[in-house]
Residue frames relative to the residue before (quaternion, step in Angstrom):
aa qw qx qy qz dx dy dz
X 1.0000 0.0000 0.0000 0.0000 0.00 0.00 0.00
X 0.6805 0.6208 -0.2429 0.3042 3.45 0.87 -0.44
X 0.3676 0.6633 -0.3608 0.5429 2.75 2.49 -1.54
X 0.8164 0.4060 -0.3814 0.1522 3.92 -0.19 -0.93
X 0.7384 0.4334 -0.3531 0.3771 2.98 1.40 -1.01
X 0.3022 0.7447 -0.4432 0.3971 3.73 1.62 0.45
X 0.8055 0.3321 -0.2644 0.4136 3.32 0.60 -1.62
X 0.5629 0.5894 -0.4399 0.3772 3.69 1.21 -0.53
X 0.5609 0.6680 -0.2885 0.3948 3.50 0.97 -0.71
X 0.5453 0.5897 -0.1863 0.5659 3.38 1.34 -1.71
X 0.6053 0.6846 -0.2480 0.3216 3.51 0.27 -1.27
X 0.7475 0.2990 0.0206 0.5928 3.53 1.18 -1.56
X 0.6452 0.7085 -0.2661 0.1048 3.34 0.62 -0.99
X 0.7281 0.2443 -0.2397 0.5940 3.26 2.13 0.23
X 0.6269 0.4906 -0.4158 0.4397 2.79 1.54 1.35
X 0.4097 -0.7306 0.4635 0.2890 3.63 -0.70 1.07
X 0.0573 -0.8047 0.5892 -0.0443 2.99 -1.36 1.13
X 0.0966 0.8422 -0.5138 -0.1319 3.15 -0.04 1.29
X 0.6581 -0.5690 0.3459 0.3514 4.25 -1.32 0.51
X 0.2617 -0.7367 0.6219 0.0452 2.84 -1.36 0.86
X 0.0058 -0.8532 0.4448 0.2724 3.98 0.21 0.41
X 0.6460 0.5344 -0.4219 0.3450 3.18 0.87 0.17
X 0.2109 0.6388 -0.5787 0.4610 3.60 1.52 0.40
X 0.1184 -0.6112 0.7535 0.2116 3.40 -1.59 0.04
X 0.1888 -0.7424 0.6342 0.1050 3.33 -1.44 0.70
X 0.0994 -0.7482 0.6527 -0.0655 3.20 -0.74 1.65
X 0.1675 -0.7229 0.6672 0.0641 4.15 -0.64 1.21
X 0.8654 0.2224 -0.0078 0.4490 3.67 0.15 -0.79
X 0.2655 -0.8013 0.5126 0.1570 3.88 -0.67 0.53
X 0.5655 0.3767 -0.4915 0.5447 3.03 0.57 1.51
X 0.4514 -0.7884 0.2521 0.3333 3.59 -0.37 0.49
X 0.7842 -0.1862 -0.0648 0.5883 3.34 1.10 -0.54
X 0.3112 -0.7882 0.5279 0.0570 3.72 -1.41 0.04
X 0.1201 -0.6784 0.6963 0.2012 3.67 -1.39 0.16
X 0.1043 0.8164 -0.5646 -0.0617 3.68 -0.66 0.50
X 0.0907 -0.7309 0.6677 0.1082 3.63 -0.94 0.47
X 0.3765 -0.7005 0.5960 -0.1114 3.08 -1.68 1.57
X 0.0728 0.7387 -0.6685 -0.0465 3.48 -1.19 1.04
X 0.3484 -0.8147 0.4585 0.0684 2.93 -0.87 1.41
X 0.0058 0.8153 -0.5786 -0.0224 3.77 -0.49 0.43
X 0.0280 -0.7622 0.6448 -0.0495 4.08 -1.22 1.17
X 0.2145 0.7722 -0.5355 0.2663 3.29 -0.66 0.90
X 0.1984 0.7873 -0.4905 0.3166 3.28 -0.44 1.03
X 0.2644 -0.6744 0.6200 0.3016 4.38 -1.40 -0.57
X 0.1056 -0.7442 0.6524 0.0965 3.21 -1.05 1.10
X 0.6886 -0.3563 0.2235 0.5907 4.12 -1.13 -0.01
X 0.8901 0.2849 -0.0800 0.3467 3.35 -0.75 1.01
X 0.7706 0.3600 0.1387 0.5072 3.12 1.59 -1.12
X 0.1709 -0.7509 0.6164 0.1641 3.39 -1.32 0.31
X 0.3632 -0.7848 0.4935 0.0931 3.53 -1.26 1.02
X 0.1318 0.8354 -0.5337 0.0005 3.80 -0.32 0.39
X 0.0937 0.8550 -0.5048 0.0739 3.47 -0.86 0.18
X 0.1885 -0.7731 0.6056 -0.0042 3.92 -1.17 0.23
X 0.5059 0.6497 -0.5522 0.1304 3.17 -1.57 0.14
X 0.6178 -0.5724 0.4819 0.2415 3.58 -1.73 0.17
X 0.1661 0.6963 -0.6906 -0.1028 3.34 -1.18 0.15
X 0.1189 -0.7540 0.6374 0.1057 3.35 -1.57 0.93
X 0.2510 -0.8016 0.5426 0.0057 3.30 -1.35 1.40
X 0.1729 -0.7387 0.6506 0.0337 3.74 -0.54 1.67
X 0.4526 0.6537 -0.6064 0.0096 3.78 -1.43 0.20
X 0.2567 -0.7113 0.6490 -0.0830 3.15 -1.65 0.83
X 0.7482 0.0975 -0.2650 0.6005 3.39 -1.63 0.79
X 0.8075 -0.3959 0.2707 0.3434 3.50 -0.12 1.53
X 0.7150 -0.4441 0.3494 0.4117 4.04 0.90 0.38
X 0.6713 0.5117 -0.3894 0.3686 3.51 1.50 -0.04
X 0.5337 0.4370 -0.3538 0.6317 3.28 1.71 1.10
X 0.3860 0.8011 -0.4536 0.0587 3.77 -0.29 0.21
X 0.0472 -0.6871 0.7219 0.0677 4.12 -1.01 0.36
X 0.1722 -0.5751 0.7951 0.0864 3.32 -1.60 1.36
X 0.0546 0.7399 -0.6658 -0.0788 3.31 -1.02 0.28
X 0.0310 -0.7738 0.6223 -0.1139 4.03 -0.75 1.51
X 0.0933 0.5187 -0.8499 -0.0033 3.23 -1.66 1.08
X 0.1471 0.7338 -0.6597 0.0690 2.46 -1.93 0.92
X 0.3657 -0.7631 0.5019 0.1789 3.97 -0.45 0.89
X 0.0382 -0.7249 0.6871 0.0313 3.55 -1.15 0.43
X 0.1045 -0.6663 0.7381 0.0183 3.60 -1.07 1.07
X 0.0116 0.6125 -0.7859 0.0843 3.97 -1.51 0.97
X 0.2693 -0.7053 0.6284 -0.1874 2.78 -1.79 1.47
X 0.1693 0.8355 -0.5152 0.0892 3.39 -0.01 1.30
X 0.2873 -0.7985 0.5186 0.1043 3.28 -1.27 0.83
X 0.2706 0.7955 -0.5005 0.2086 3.31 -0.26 1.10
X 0.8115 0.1790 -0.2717 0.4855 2.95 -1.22 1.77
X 0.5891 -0.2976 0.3980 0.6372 4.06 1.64 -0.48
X 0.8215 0.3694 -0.2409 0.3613 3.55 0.00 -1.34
X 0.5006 -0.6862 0.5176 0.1028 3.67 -1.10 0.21
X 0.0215 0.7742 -0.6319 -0.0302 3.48 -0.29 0.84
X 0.3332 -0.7147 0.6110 0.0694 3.56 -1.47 1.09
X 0.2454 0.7738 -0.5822 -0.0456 3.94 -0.42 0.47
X 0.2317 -0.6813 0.6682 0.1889 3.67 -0.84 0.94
X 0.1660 0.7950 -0.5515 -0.1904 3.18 -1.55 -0.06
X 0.2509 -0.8115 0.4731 0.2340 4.04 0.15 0.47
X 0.1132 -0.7179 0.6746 0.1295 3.95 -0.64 0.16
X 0.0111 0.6281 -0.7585 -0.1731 3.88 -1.18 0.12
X 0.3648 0.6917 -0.6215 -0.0480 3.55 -1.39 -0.25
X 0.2555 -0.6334 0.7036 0.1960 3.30 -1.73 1.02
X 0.2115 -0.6777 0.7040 -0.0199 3.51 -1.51 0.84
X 0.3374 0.7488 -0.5702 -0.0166 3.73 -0.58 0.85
X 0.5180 -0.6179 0.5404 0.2405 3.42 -1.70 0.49
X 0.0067 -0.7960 0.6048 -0.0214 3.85 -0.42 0.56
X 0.8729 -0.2959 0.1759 0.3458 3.62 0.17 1.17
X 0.5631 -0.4174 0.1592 0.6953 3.47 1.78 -0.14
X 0.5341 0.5069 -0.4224 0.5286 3.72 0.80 0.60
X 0.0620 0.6793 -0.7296 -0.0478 3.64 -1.20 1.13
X 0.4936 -0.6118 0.6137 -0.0734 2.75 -1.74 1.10
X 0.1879 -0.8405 0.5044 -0.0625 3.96 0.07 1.59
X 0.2873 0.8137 -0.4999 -0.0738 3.96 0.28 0.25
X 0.2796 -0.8280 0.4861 -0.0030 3.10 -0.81 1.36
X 0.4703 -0.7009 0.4835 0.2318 3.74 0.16 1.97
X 0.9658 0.0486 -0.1318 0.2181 3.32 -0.09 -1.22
X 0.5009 0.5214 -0.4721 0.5044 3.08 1.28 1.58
X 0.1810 -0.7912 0.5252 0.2559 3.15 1.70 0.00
X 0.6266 0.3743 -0.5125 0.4524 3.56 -0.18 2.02
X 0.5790 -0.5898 0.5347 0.1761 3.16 -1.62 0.91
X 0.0580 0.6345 -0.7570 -0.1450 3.67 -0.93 0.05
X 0.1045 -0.7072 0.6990 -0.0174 3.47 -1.43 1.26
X 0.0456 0.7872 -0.5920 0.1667 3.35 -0.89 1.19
X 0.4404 -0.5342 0.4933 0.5266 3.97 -1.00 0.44
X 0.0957 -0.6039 0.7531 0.2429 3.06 -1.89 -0.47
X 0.6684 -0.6311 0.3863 0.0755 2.27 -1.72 2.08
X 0.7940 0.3086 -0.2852 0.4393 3.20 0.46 -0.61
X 0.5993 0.4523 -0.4516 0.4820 3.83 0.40 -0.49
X 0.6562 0.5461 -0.3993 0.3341 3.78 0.57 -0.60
X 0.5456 0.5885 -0.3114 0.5090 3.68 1.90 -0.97
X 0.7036 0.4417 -0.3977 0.3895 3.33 0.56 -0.73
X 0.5729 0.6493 -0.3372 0.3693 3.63 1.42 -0.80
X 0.5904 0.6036 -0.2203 0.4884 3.29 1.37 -1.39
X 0.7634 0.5535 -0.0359 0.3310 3.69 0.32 -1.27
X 0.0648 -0.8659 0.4637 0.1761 3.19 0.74 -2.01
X 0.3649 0.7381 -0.4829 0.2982 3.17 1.72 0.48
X 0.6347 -0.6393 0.3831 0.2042 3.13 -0.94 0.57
X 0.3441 -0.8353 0.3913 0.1754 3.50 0.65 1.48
X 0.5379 0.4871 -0.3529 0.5906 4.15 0.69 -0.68
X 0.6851 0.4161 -0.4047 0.4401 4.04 0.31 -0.58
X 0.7444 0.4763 -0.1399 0.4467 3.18 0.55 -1.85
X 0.4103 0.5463 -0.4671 0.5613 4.06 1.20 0.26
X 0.7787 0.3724 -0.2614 0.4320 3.45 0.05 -1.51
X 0.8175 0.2694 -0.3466 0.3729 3.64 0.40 -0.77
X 0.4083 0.4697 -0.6051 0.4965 3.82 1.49 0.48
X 0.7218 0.4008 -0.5033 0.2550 3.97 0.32 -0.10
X 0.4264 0.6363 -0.4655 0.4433 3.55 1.36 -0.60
X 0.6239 0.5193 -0.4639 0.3547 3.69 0.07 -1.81
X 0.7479 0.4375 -0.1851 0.4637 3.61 0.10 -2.11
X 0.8065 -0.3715 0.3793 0.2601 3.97 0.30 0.39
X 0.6573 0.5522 -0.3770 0.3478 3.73 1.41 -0.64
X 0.0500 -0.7849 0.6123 0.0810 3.65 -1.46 0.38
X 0.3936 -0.6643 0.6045 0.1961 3.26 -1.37 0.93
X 0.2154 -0.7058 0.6739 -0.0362 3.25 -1.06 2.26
X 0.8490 -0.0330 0.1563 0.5036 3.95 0.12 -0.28
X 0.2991 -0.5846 0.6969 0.2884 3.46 -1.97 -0.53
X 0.0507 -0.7881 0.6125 0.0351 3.55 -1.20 0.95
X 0.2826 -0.7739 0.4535 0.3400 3.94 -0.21 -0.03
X 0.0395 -0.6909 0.7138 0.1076 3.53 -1.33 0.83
X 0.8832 0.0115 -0.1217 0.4527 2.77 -1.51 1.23
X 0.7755 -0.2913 0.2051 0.5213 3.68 0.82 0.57
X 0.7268 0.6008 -0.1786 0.2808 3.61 1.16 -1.04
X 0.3846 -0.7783 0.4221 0.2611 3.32 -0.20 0.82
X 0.1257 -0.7609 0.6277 -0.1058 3.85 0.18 1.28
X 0.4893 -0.4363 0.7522 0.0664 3.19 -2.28 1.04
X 0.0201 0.7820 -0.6226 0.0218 3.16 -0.88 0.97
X 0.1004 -0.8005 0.5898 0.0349 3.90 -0.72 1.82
X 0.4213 -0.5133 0.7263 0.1776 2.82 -1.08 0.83
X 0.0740 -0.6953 0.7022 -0.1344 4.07 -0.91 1.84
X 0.5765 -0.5487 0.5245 0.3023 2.92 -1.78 0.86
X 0.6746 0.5512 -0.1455 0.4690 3.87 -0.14 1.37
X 0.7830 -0.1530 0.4209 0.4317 2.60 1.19 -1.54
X 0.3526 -0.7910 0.4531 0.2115 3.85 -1.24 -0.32
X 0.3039 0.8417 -0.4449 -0.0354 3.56 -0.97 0.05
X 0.6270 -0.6487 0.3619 0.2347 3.08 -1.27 1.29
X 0.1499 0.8209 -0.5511 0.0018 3.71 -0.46 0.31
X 0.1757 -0.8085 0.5579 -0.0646 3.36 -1.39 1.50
X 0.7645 -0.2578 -0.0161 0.5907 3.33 -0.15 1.94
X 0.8614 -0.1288 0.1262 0.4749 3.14 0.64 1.16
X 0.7761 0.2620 -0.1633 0.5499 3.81 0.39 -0.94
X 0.4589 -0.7053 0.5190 0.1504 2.96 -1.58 1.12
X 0.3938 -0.7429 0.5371 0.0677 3.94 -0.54 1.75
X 0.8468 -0.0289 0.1708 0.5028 3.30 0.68 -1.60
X 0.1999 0.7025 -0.6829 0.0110 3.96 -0.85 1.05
X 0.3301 -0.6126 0.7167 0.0456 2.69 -1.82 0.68
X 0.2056 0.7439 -0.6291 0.0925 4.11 -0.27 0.71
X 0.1377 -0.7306 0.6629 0.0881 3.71 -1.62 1.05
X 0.1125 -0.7161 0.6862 -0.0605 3.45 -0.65 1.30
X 0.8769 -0.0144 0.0503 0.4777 3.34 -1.72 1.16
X 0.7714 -0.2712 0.3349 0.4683 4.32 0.57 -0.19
X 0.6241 0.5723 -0.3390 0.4099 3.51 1.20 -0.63
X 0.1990 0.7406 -0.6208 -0.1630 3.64 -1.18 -0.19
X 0.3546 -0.6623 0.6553 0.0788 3.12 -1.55 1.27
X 0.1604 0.6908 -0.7050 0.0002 3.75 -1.24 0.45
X 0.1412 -0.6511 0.7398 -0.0940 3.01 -1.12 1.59
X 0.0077 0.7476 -0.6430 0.1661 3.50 -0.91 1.78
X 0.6968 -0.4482 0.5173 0.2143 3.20 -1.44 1.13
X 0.3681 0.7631 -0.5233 -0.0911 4.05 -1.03 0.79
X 0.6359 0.3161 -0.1923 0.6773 2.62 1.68 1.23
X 0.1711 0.8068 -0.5531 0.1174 3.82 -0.65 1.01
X 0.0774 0.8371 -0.5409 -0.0278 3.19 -0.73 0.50
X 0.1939 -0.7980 0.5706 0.0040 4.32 0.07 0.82
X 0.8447 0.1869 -0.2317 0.4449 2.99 -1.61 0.82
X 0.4021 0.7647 -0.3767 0.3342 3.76 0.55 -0.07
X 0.5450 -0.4827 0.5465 0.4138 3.91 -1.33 0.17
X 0.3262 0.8483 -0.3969 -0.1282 3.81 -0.86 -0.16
X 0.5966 -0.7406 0.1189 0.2855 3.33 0.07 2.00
X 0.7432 -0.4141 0.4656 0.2437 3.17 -1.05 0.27
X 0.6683 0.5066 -0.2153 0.5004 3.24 0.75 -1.85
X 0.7129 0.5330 -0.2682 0.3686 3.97 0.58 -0.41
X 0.4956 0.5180 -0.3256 0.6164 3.27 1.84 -0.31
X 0.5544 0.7289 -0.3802 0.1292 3.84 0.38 -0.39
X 0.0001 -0.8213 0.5085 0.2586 3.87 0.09 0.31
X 0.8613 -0.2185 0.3285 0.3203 3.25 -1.84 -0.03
X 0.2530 -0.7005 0.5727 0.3426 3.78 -0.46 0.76
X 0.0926 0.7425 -0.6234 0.2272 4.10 0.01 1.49
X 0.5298 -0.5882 0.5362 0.2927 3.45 -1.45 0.27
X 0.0795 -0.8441 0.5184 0.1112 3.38 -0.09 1.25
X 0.3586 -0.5982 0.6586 0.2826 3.99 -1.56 1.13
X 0.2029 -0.5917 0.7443 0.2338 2.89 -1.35 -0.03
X 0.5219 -0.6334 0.5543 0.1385 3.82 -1.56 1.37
X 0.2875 -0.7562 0.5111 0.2902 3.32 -0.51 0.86
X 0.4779 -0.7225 0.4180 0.2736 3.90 -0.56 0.90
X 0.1952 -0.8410 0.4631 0.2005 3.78 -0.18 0.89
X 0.5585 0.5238 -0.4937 0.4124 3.66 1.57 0.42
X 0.3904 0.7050 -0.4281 0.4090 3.41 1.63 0.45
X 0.5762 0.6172 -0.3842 0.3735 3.43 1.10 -0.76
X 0.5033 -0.6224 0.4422 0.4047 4.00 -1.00 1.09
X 0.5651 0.6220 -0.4939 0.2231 3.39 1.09 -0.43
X 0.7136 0.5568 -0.0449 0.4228 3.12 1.38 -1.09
X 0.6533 0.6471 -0.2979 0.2561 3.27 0.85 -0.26
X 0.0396 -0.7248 0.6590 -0.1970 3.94 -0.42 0.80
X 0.3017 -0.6150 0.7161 0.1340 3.56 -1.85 -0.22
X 0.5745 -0.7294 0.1525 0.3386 3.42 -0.75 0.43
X 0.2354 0.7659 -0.5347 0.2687 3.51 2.48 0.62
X 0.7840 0.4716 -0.1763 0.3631 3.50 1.13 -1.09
X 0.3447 0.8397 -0.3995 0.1282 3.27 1.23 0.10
X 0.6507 0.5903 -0.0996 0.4670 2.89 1.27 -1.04
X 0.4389 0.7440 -0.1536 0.4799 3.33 1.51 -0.71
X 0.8031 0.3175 0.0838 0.4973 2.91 0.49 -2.27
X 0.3726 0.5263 -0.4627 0.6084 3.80 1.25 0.26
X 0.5995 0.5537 -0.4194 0.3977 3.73 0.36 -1.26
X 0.7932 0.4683 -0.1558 0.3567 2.79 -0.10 -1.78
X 0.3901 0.7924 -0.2805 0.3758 3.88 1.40 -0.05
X 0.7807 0.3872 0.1889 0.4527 1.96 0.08 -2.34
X 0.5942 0.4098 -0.3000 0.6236 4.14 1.64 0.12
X 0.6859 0.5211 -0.4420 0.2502 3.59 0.88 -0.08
X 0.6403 -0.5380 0.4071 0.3671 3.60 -0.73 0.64
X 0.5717 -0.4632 0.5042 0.4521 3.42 -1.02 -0.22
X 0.8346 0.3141 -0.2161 0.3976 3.68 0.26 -0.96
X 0.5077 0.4471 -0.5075 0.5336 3.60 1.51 0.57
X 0.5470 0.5454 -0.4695 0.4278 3.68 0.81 -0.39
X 0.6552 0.6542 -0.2102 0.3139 3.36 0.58 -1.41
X 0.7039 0.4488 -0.1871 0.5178 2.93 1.11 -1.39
X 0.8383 0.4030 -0.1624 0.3294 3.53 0.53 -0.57
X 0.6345 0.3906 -0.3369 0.5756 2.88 1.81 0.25
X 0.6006 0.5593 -0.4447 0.3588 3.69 0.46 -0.18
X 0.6080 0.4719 -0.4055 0.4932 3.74 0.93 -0.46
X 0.6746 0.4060 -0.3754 0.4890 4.18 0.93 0.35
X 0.8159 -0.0857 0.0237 0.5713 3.58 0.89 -0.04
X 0.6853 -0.5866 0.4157 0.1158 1.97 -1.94 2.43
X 0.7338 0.4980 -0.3629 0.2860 3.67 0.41 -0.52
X 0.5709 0.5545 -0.2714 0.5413 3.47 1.29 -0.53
X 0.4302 0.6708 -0.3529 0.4903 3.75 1.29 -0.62
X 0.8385 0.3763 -0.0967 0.3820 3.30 0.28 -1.70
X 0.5774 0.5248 -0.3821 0.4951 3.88 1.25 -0.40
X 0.5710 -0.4528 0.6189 0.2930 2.57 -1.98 0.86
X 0.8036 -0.2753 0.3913 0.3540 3.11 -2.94 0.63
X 0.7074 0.4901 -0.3317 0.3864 3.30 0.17 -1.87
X 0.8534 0.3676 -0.2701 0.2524 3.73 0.49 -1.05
X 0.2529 0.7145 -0.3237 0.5663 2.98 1.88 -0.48
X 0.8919 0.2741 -0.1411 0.3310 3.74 -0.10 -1.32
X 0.4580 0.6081 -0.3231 0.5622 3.40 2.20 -0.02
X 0.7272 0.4300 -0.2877 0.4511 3.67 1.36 -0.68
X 0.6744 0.5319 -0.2496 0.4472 3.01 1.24 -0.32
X 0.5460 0.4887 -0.3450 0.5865 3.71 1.47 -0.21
X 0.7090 0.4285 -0.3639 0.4259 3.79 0.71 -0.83
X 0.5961 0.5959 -0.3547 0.4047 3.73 1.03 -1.11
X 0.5628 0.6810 -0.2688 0.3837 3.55 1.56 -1.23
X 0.7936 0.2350 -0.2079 0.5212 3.57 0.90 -1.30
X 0.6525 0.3968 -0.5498 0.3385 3.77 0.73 -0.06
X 0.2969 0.7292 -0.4156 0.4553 3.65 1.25 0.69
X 0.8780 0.2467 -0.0818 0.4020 2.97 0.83 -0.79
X 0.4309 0.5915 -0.3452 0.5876 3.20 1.94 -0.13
X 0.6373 0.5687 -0.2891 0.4322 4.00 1.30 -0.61
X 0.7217 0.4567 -0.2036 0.4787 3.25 0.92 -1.31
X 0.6642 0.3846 -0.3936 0.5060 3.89 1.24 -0.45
């Protein structure tokens, strides 16, 4: 799940985007929601088995341009090596919210917020593309197909077949995935939804933490344009070699640093065609 919000990021990252508040930003096609999540991990790593549990609750409003996930969840692995047994537990909490093109990072055990734009809700602000389209054809780009409709919890849901994995999605929001990394599988399932509803304030609150604020790298003079040039600056994408991409993204994120060539060149072929699903 992360791989996506990586490649959406990628997507923008050498285009300037500056805000518009009077754009409206609509993510989902229902207007708001309470969902509750049960999470389930379980799987063999070298040597070992992997298990795990936990909850995640999902708040959003004005169509998804308001939202908090909030997940704990605990993971216990067991490795054998040599006869003897090693035990590791580990627990994770984290709230994650969206505020209109602002996300919000709150880190438990630094007791602090990191607040930063997001690139991609901020494109959709800029544009007005239609955020429910531009989901489905970031899942084509990355490998995803639609195999059927199944109901959760009553809802009629889109079911994609993802590179990984599956997940159920209703008008937009994701009910049920199922993803298998390296031997592992995680399912996070809806056991509780509710749509269209009133949903407080109080649920949008974060932690009273010291919040950073991310310096924006579309701030950078390299980067900077308006959206006469948007269209321009897609070009100019979509003309860059692999090793000018490369180069210019890896010095903005630690994760791209750490991949291999092969993946590096898997992000660059997928970023390539949801380029072009954007520009048509």
């Amino acid at each position: 799940m992360k791989k996506i919000s990586t490649l959406l990021s990628l997507f923008i990252l050498l285009t300037s985007c500056k805000g518009n508040s009077q754009n409206t930003l609509k993510r989902y096609d229902v207007k708001s929601g309470i969902i509750a999540y049960k999470i389930t991990i379980s799987g063999k790593t070298m040597g070992g088995t992997v298990k795990g549990e936990g909850v995640e609750q999902l708040y959003f409003k004005n169509w998804g341009a308001v939202e908090l996930r909030e997940e704990k969840s605990s993971q216990t692995t067991r490795i054998k090596f040599f006869g003897r047994e090693k035990t590791e537990k580990t627990a994770t909490h984290v709230i994650n919210k969206l505020d209109n093109g602002k996300s919000y990072i709150v880190d438990f055990n630094t007791k602090s917020i990191l607040e930063r734009e997001d690139p991609m809700m901020n494109l959709f602000k800029q544009t007005n593309k239609d955020v429910g389209d531009a989901g489905k054809s970031m899942l084509e780009a990355s490998g995803g197909k639609k195999v059927g409709t199944e109901k959760i919890l009553g809802y009629n849901c889109d079911v994609w077949e993802i590179v990984g994995g599956k997940q159920w999605m209703y008008k937009g929001v994701v009910l049920k995935i199922e993803m298998s990394v390296l031997g592992i599988k995680t399912i996070k399932e809806a056991v509780s939804a509710k749509f269209d509803i009133p949903v407080s304030d109080d649920h949008f609150k974060l932690p009273n933490f010291k919040i950073t604020k991310q310096d924006n790298i579309f701030n950078d003079a390299n980067y900077q344009g308006d959206m006469s040039d948007m269209n321009e600056s897609l070009s100019q994408m979509k003309n860059m070699s692999f090793e000018e991409w490369k180069k210019n993204v890896v010095k903005y994120d630690d994760e791209l640093k750490s991949m291999s060539e092969d993946e590096l060149r898997q992000t660059y072929d997928m970023m390539q065609k949801m380029i072009e699903k954007f520009k048509n």
